[in-house]
C-alpha positions in Angstrom: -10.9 -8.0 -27.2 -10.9 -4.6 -27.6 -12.6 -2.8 -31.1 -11.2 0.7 -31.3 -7.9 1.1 -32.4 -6.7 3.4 -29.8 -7.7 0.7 -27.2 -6.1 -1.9 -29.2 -3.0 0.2 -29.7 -2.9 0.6 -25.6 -3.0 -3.4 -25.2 0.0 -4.1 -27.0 2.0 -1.3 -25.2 1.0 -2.2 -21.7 2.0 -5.8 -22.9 5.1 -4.1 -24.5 5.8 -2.4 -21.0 4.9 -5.5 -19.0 7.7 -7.7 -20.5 10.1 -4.7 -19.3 9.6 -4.8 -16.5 9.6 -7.9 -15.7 13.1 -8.4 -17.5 14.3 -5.4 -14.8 12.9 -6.9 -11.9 14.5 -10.2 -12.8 17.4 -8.5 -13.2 17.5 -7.0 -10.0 16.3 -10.4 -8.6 19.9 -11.8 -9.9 22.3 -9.3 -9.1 20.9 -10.0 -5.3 21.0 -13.7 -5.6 24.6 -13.5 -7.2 25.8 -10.9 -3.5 24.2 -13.3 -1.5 25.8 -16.5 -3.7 29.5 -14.8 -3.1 28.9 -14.3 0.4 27.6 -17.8 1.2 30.7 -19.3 -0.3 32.8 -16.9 2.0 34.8 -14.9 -1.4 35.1 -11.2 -0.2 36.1 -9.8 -3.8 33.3 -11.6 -5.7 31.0 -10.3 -3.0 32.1 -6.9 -3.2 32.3 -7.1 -7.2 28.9 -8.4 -7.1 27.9 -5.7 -4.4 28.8 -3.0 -6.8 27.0 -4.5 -9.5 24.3 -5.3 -7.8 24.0 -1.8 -6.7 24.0 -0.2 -10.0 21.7 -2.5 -11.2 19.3 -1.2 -8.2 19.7 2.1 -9.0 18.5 2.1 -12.1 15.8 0.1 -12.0 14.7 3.2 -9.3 16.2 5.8 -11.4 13.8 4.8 -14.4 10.7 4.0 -12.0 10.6 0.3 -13.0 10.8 -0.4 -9.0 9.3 1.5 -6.0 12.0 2.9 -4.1 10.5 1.6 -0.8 11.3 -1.7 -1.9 14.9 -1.0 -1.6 14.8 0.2 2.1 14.6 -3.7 2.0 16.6 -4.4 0.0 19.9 -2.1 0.4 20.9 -2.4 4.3 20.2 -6.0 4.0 23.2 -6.7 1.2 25.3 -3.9 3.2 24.9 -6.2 6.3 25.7 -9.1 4.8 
């Protein structure tokens, strides 16, 4: 464990920014599952719903750096092809 404050300080807020991130890449994690979910059951307005969503969700998890955006060359044209 750390001894000066400053170092101490810098613990809790990568811990602090840990925890966010990991609640906006599970997140992005289930708008995906819930596209692929709508298109497995074969409902075109759930899918395209959860498309939209999904997308927004993606966007700005990218927009605010929480993601690398060449993680969603994977991830886009594969739920546009489904």
């Amino acid at each position: 464990m750390a001894n000066i404050k400053s170092a101490k300080k810098r613990i809790l807020v990568n811990r602090t920014k840990a925890e966010r991130n990991k609640a906006i890449r599970s997140s992005v994690k289930t708008a995906v599952k819930k596209v692929r979910a709508a298109i497995e059951a074969n409902d075109k307005s759930a899918a395209s719903a959860a498309l939209i969503a999904a997308t927004s969700v993606i966007d700005k998890a990218e927009k605010k750096a929480y993601i690398i955006g060449i993680l969603l060359l994977g991830k886009f044209p594969v739920l546009l092809k489904l």
